[in-house]
N, C-alpha and C positions, 0 to 999 in steps of 0.2 A: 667877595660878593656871593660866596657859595648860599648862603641861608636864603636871600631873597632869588635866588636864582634856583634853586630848589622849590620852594613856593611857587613859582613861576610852572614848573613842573608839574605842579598837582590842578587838576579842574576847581580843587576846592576853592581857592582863589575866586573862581567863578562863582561859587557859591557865599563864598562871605561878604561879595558886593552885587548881586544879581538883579538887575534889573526886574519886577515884576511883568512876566508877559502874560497873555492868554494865550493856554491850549487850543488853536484850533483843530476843527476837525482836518482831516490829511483828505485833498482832494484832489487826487490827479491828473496833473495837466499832461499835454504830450510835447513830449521833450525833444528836438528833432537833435537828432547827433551829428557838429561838424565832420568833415573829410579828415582824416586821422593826420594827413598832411597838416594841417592846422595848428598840431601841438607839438611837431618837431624842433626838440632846442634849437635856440640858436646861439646856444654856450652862454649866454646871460642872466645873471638873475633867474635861476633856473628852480630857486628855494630847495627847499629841505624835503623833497619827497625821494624814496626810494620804492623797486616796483622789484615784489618778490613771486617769482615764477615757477608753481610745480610742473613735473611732465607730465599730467593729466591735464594742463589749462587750468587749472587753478590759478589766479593773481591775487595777490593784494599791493594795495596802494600806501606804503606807509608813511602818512602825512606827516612832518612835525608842524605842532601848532606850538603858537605861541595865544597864552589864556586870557591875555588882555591885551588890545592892541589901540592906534591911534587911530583918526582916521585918515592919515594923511600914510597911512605904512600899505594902505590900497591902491590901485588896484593888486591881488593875490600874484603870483608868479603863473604861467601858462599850467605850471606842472600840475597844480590843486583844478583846475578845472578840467586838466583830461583826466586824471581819477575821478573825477566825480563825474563825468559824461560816461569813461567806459567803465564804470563800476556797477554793482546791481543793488549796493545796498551800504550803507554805512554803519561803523564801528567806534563808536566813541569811547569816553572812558565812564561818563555816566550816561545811563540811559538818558533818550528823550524827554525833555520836560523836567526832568530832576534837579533841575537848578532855579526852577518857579516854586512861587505859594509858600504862604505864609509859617506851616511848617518847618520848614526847612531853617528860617531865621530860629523861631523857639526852640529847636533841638538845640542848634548853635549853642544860643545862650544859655539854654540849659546845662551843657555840659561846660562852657565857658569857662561861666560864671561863678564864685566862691560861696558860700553861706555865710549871711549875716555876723556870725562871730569871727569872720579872720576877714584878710585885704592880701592883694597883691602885695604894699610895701610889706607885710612880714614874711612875705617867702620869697624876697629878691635881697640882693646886695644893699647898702643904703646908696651906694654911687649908682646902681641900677634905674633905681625909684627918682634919685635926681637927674638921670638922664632921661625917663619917661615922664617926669612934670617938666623939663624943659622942652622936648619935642611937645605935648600939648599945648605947652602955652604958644610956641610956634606957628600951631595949627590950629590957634582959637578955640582949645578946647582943654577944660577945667579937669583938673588930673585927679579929681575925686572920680570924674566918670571911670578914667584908665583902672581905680583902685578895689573896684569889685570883680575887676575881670582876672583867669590866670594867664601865668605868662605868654601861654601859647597863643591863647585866644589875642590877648593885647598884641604880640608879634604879627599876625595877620594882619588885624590891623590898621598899623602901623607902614605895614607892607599896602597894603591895597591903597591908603589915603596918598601913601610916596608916588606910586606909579598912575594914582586917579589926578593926581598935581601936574604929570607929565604931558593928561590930555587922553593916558591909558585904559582904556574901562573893559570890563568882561562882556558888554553885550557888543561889540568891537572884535571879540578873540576869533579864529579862524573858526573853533568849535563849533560858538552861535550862527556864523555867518550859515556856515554849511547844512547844521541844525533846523535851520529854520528854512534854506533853501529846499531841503528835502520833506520838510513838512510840507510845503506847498506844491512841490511835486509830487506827494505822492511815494516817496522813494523810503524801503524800508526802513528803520535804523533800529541799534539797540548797544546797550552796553558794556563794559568789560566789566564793573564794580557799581557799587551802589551808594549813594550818598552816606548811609551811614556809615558803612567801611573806612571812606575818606575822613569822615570827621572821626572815628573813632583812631585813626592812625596821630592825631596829636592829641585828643582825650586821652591815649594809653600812654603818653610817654613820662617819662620818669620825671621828679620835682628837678632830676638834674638835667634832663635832657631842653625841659623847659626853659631853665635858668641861660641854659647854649642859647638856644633859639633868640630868646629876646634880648641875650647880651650881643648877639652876633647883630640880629637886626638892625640895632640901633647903632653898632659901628660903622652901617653898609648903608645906611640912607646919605650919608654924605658925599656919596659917587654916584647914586641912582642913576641919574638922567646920563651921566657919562659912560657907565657899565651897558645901561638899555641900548642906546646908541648902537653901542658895539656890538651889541648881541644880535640885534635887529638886522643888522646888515650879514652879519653870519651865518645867521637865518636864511635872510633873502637870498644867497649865494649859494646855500647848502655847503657852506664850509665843516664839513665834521669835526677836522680836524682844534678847529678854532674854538669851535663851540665846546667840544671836548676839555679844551685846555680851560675855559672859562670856567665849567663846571664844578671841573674836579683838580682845581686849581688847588685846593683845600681840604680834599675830601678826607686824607688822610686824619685829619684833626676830628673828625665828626663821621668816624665810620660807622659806628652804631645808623645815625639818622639816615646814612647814605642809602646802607641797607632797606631801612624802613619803608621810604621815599621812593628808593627805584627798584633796588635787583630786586628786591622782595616781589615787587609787583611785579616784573618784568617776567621772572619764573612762574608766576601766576598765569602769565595772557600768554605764554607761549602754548601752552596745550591747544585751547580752544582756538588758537590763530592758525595755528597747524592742521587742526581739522575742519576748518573751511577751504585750506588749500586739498585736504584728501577729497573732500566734497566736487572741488571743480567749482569752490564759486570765484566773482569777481568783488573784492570789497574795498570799499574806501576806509584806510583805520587813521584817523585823526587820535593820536596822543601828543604828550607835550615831546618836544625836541628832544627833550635831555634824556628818555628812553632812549636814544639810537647810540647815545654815548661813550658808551665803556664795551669793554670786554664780554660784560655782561648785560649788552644791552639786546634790544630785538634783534639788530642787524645780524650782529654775529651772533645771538646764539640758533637765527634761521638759516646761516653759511652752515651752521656746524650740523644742521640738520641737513643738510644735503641739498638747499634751497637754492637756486640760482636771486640772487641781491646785485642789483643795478640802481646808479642812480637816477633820476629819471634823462638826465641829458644824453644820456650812453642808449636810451631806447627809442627804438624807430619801429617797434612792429607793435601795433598797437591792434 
C-alpha cells in the first residue's frame, strides 16, 4: 500500500478532488479559550499530534492530518483542538484557499493530459492498459476517458475515486476542517508550498517513475478499505511506530519517489519551521502523518536540532 499511502501524503489529493468553495472574507469572532485542564490526555485516542518546544517559548503543534477523511472518523482527538485554541496561527501545506477555483482543475489537466497524437495505452504495458479498462468498467466508466490522460494523472485518479467509494472525501480531511475554522475565526494561516510545486512533483517524474506509480496503484486498490481501516486507527492513536511500518513497508522498492514525496520536502520546511520556533511564535502545522515517519522526518530532524519533541499525551503545561 505504499503508492496509495504516499498520495495520501501529499494535499494534492485534496486538490484532484476539491470540493468548490467560496472564499470568504476572514471575519473575526472571539474565541474564548477553555481551562488548559480541558486537554489533558487521558491516554486515549490521543491522535497524531506532537508539541515541539524552544527555550524562548517558541511551540509548534505538529498535527498529522489525514487528506481525506469520512465523516464518521469525527469527532477529531482532544489533541488537534488544543493546538488550534493555544496556537496564534496556522501552517498548512498549501496556502489558504489553494485548493478552490476553477484554475486549479485546468492546470491539472493541462499537464495531465497527452496531445492528440499519442494515448496512455502506448506508454504503459499492454497488461497495464487491461487492468485500467477493467478498473473503469468497474467504476462505470469508459476507458477511452482513462486513454488521454498520463499515467500519473490516471494514478490519482484512480486513487481519489477508491477512497471517494469508502465514503472518504477531501472537504472531510483535517486540513479543510481547520482551514476553514480559521477562516471564520479570523485566525491567520499560510503555507509551506504552492499548488503548483505539488503538481509539478508528478508532472516531472520520469515515463518510468509513472509506469511505478499506476502499476503500483492498481495492485493496492484491492485492500483499500482494509489498509485505510488500519491506518485510520494508527492515526487516531498516534501510533508512529505502526504508521511507520505501514509506510515504509515498501519503500526500499521506490526510493527515488520516497525521496520526492517526503524527505525532499521535509528538508524544505525545516528551515522556515525552525525560525517561527527562533521567533517565539505559537503555530498549529497540519501536514500529512507520513512527514513524522522516518529518520528523516520533522520529528527527528527537530530532536537533532536541539528541540524538545513530546507527544502530545506526555504534555500538561500548556
Amino acid at each position: 500500500m505504499l503508492i496509495l499511502r504516499l498520495v495520501l501524503a501529499l494535499a494534492l489529493v485534496v486538490c484532484a478532488t476539491a470540493c468548490k468553495r467560496e472564499v470568504e472574507k476572514p471575519v473575526a469572532q472571539p474565541v474564548e479559550k477553555p481551562a488548559a485542564a480541558a486537554f489533558v490526555s487521558d491516554g486515549a485516542g490521543d491522535g497524531s499530534v506532537w508539541v515541539v518546544d524552544a527555550p524562548n517559548g517558541g511551540r509548534l503543534y505538529l498535527c498529522g492530518t489525514i487528506h481525506i477523511l469520512r465523516e464518521k472518523d469525527y469527532p477529531l482527538a482532544p489533541a488537534y483542538e488544543a493546538a488550534y485554541m493555544f496556537s496564534n496561527k496556522l501552517v498548512l501545506e498549501l496556502p489558504p484557499g489553494a485548493a478552490s477555483g476553477p484554475e486549479l482543475t485546468s492546470r491539472m489537466s493541462q499537464l495531465g493530459m497527452y496531445s492528440a497524437d499519442t494515448s496512455l495505452e502506448a506508454h504503459v504495458t499492454k497488461e497495464t492498459w487491461e487492468k485500467v479498462k477493467q478498473w473503469s468498467g468497474k467504476r462505470d466508466l469508459e476507458a477511452s476517458s482513462m486513454n488521454r490522460y498520463r499515467p500519473w494523472f490516471v494514478a490519482l485518479l484512480i486513487t481519489s475515486m477508491e477512497y471517494a467509494a469508502l465514503g472518504a472525501k477531501p472537504d472531510k480531511g483535517v486540513d479543510t476542517h481547520f482551514e476553514e475554522r480559521a477562516k471564520k475565526d479570523g485566525k491567520p494561516a499560510e503555507g509551506l508550498e504552492t499548488v503548483e510545486f505539488q503538481i509539478q512533483l508528478f508532472a516531472s517524474l520520469t515515463d518510468k517513475q509513472q509506469n511505478e506509480l499506476l502499476e503500483q496503484t492498481l495492485g493496492e486498490i484491492s485492500s483499500v478499505a482494509e489498509e485505510f481501516e488500519k491506518m485510520i486507527l494508527a492515526w487516531k492513536r498516534g501510533e508512529l511506530e505502526d504508521l511507520r511500518e505501514m509506510l515504509f513497508r515498501e519503500a526500499e522498492r521506490f526510493p527515488d519517489l520516497m525521496n520526492l514525496f517526503l524527505t525532499a520536502r521535509n528538508l524544505a520546511w525545516i528551515d522556515p519551521l525552525e525560525q517561527m520556533l527562533k521567533k517565539g511564535e505559537k503555530a498549529m502545522v497540519l501536514v500529512g502523518t507520513g512527514h513524522f515517519t522516518s529518520d528523516t522526518g520533522l520529528i527527528e530532524l527537530l530532536r537533532k536540532r536541539g528541540y524538545r519533541v513530546r507527544h502530545y499525551r506526555e504534555v500538561t503545561d500548556f
